[in-house]
C-alpha positions in Angstrom: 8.8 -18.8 -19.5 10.8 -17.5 -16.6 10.1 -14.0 -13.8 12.8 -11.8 -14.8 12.1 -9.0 -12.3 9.4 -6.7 -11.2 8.7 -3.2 -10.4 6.5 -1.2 -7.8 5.0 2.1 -8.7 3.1 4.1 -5.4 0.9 6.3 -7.4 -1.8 8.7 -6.1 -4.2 8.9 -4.5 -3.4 6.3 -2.4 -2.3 2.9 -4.8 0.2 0.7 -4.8 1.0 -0.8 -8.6 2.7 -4.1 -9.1 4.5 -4.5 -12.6 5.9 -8.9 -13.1 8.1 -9.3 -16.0 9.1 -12.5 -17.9 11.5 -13.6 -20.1 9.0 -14.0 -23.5 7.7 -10.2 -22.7 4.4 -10.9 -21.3 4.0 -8.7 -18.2 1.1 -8.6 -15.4 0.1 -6.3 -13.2 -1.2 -6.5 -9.9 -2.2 -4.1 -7.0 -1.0 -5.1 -3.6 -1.7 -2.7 -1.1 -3.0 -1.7 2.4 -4.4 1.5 2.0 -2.3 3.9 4.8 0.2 0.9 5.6 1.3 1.2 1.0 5.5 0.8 1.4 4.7 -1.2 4.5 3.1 -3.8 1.7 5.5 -3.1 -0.6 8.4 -4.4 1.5 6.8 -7.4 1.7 6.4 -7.6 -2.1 10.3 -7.6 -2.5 10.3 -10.2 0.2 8.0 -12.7 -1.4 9.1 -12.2 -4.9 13.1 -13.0 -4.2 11.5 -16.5 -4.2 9.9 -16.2 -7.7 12.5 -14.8 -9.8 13.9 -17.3 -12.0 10.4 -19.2 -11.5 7.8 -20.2 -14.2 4.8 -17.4 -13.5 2.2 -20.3 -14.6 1.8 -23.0 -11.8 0.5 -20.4 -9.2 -1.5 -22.7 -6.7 2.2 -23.7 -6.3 3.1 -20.2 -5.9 0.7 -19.5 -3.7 1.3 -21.7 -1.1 5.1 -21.5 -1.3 4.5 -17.2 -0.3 1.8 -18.5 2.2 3.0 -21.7 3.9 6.6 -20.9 3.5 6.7 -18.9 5.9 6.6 -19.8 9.7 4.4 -16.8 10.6 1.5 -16.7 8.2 -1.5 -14.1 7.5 -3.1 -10.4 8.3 -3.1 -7.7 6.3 0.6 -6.8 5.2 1.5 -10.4 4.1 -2.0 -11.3 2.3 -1.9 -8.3 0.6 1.6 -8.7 -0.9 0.5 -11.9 -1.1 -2.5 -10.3 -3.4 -1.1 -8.3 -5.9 1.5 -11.0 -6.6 -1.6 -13.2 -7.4 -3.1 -10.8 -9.2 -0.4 -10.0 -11.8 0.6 -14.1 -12.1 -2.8 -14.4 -13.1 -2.6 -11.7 -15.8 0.7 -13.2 -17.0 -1.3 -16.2 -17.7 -4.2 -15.2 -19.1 -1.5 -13.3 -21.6 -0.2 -16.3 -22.3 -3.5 -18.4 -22.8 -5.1 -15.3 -24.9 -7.8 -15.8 -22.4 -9.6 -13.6 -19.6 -8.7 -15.1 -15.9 -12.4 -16.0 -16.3 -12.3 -18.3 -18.6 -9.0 -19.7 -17.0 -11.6 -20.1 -13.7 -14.4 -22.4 -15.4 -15.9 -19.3 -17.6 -18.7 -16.8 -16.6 -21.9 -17.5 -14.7 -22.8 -13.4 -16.0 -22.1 -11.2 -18.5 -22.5 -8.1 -16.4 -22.0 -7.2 -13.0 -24.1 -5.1 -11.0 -21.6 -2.3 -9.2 -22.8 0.2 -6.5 -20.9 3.8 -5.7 -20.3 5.7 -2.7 -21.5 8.9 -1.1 -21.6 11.1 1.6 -18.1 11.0 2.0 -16.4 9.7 5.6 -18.4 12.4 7.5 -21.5 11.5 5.7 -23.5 15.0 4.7 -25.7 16.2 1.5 -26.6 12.6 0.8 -29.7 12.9 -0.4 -28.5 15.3 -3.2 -25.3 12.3 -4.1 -28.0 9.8 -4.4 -30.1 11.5 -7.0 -26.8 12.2 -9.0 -26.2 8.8 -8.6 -29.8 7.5 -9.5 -29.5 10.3 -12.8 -26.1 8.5 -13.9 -27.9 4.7 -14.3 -26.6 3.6 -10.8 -29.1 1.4 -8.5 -27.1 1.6 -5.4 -25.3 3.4 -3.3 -23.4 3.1 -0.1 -22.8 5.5 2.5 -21.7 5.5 5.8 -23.6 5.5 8.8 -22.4 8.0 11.2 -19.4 9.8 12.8 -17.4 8.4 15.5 -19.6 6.9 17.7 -18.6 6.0 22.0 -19.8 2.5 23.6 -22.5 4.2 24.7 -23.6 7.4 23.0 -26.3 10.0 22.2 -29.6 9.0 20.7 -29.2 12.3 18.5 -26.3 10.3 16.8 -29.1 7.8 16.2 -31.5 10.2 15.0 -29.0 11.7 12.2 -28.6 8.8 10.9 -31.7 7.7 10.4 -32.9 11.2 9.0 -29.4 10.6 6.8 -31.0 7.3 5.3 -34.3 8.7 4.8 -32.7 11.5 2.8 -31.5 8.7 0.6 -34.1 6.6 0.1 -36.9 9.0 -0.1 -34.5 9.0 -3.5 -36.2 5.7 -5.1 -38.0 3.6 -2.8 -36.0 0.8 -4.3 -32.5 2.0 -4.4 -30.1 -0.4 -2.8 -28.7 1.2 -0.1 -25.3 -0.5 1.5 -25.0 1.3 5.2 -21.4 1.2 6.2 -21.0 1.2 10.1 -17.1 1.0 9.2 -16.6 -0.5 12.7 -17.1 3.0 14.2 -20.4 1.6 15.9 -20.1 -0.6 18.9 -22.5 -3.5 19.6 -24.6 -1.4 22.3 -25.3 1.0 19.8 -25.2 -1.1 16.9 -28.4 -3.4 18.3 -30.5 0.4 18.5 -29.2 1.7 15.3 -30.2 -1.7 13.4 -33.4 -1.5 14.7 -34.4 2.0 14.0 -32.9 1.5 10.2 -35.6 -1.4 9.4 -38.3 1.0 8.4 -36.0 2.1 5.2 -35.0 -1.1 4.3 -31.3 -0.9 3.4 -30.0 -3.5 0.9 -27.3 -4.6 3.7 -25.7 -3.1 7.0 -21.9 -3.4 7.0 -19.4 -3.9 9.3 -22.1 -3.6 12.1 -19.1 -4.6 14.7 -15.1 -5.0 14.0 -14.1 -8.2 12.6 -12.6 -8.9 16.2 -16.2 -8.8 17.5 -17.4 -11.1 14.9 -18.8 -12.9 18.2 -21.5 -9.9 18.4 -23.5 -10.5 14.9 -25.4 -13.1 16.9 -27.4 -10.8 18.7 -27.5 -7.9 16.3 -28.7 -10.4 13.7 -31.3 -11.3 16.4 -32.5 -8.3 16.3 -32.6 -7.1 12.5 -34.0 -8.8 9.5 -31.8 -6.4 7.4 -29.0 -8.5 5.7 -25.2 -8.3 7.7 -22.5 -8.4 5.2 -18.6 -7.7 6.9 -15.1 -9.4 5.3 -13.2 -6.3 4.4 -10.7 -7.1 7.2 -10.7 -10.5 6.6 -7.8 -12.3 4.8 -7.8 -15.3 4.4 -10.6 -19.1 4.1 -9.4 -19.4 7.9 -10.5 -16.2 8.4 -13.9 -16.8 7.1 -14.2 -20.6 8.3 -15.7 -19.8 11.9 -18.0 -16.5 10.5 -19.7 -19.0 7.9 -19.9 -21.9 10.6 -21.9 -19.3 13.0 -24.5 -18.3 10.2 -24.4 -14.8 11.1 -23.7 -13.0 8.2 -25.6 -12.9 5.2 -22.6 -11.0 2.9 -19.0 -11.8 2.9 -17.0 -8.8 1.6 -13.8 -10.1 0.9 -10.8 -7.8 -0.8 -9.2 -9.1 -3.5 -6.2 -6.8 -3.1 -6.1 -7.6 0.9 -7.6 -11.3 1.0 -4.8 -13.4 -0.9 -5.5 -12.4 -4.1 -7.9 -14.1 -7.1 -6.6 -17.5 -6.0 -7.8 -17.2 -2.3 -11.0 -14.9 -2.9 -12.4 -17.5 -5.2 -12.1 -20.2 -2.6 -13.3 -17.7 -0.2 -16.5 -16.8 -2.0 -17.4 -20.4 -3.3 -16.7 -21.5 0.2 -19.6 -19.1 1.6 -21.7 -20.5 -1.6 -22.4 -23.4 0.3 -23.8 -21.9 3.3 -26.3 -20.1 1.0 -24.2 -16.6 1.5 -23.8 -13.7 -0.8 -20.5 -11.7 -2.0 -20.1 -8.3 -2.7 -16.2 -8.1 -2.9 -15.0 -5.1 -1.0 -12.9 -2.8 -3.5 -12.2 1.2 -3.3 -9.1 0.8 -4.7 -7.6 0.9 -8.3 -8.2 0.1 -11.9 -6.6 -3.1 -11.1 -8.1 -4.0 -8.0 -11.5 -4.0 -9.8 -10.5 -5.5 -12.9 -9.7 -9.0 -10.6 -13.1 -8.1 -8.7 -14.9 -8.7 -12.1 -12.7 -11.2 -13.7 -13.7 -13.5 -9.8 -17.6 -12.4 -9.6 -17.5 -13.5 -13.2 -17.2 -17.0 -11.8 -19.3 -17.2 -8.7 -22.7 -17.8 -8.6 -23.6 -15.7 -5.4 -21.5 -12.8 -6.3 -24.3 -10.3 -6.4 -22.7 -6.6 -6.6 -19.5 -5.3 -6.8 -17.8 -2.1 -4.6 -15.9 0.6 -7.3 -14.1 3.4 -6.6 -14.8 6.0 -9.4 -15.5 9.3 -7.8 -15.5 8.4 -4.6 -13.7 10.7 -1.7 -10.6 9.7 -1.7 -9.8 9.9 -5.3 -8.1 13.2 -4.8 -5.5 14.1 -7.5 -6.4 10.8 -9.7 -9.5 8.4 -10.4 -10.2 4.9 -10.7 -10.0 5.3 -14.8 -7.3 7.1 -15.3 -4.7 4.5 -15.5 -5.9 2.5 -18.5 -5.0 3.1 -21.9 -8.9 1.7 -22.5 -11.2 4.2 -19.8 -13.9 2.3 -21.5 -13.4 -0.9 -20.3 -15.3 -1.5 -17.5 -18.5 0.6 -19.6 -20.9 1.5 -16.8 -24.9 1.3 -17.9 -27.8 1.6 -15.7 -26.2 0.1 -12.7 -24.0 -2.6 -13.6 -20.6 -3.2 -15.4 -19.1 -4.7 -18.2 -17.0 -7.7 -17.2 -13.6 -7.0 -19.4 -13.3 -9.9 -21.7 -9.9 -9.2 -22.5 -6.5 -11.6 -22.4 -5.4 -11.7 -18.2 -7.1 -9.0 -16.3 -8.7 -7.7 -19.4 -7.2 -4.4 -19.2 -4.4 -2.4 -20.4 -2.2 0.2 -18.1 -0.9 3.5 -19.1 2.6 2.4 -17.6 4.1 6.0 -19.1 1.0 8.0 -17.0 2.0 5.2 -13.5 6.0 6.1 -14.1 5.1 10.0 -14.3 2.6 9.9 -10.9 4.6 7.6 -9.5 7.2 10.6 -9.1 4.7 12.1 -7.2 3.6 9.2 -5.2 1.5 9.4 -1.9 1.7 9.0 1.9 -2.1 8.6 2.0 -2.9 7.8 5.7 -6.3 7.6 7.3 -7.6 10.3 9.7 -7.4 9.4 13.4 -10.9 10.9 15.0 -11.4 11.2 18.4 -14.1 11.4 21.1 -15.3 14.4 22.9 -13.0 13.1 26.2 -9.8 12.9 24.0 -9.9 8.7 23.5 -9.3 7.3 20.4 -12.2 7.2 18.1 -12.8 4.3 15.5 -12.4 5.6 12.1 
């Protein structure tokens, strides 16, 4: 079996879809993309894959470390995320050609279902009390919002206060909903310590990205003052990435993204690799039908993969939704909380490739907002 070519399809609301052809007809499909940086990743797509045309799709450790080693300047988030989606749809291919799901391919389950968490509250998080309970009515045990606005170095204690009166909205809910609160990097250490602490009393299932990745250095002291579990790895991308923040013992999550961290290959070394220092995964994922479908087909695998980030109706699904690219909108089958793991051949899942060719005419230049500060400096978004 040989890679006879590929196609890319940028399809709203903010996707980037990765089609792998091969000589005997089996196809895979992967979804390699930054979101805001999408033809940015997809020029590195056509980069890596002039290498693999011609190639056998099936010896992908191989393939893997040809994209990642072969080149002289290695890593971040363009290269590992073409990197990704390539993965991804090699993967597929060979589950195809197996008549297997991927995890079977990976040593077989350790679940059958997979608890999955949804958003609310949107980026300016508002009326979150009110998402929750629709969330709690439609099965769902957890949610995950974010914590405030832009936040300064140094800034108000009425930021502080709004988002603790934002949290209590939500879990006066269910006292035991999980709630995931999303600092998004917006909060720096100063007030990140102060927020932590004021948070306790509602006991949130995890704070995330309580600093930048840069600032990974930081999580010391917040953890030093919190007993509330730290989970960050979105903006991670690679094992090397991860080595130091499981060697400090800092964080009690890792959120690796499968369409951003190398792929199913490298996110299943990443998460068994945190296994051993007694860590948790919850793969980061508000992305795409494919996207999830190699989220569940890894956390199918792992032992401390514990819940599992999914896009459907979530804020920036304008114009399309995490479903409506499969031929099957069935196959992931939420109920009360968790999802099916598709047990399909490859990815387990079939695309609509007429629907992606028609919105691919359409397309998207999704970019994230750029907020500011009252003095006119850049805000973190």
């Amino acid at each position: 079996m040989k890679i006879t070519g590929f196609k890319l399809y940028q399809v709203p609301p903010r996707w980037l879809f990765l089609k792998i052809e091969t000589d005997e007809g089996l196809v895979g499909w992967g979804e390699p993309v930054i979101e805001g940086r999408a033809a940015t990743v997809a020029a590195a797509v056509r980069e890596l894959m002039q290498s693999l045309i011609g190639k056998d799709p099936r010896p992908i450790e191989d393939h893997w470390n040809v994209m990642y080693r072969g080149g002289f300047y290695r890593g971040g988030p363009i290269l590992m995320s073409a990197i990704a989606g390539i993965d991804q749809a090699l993967w597929d291919i060979k589950g195809k050609f197996f008549n297997a799901p991927i995890y079977e391919l990976l040593g077989g389950k350790a679940r059958d279902t997979m608890r999955v968490y949804s958003w609310i509250g949107g980026d300016r998080p508002h009326d979150v009390g009110l998402a929750a309970q629709g969330m709690v009515d439609k099965g769902f045990t957890a949610v995950k919002m974010n914590a405030t606005d832009e936040m300064g170095y140094i800034d108000s204690y009425a930021k502080i206060d709004a988002a603790v009166a934002r949290i209590a909205a939500v879990r006066a809910v269910d006292p035991y909903l999980g709630i995931g609160v999303d600092f998004h990097g917006r909060v720096h250490k100063p007030m990140a310590k102060i927020l932590t602490k004021e948070l306790e009393p509602f006991r949130p299932m995890f704070i995330e990205e309580p600093v930048l990745a840069e600032n990974n250095e930081a999580l010391r002291e917040i953890a030093r003052h919190t007993s509330i579990p730290i989970a960050t790895g979105e903006r991670m991308f690679s094992r090397w990435d991860f080595k130091q923040l499981l060697i400090d013992g800092y964080a009690d999550i890792i959120q690796p993204d499968l369409s951003h961290a190398g792929g199913i290959t490298e996110c299943k070394k990443i998460i068994s690799m945190a296994e051993a220092f007694d860590v948790a995964a919850a793969p980061h994922c508000p992305l795409g039908p494919i996207a999830l479908a190699a989220c569940l087909q890894v956390d199918a695998t792992c032992h401390n993969a514990f819940i599992q980030e999914q896009s459907l109706g979530i804020h920036y699904n304008v114009g399309n939704d995490l479903l409506d690219y499969l031929v099957d909108p069935t196959v992931f089958e939420y109920h009360n909380g968790y999802a099916n793991i598709p047990t399909g051949p490859g990815l387990g899942i079939e695309i609509n490739e007429e629907y992606v060719i028609q919105r691919a005419q359409i397309g998207h230049d999704w970019k994230n907002p750029i907020w500011r500060n009252p003095d006119g400096s850049v805000a973190e978004w």
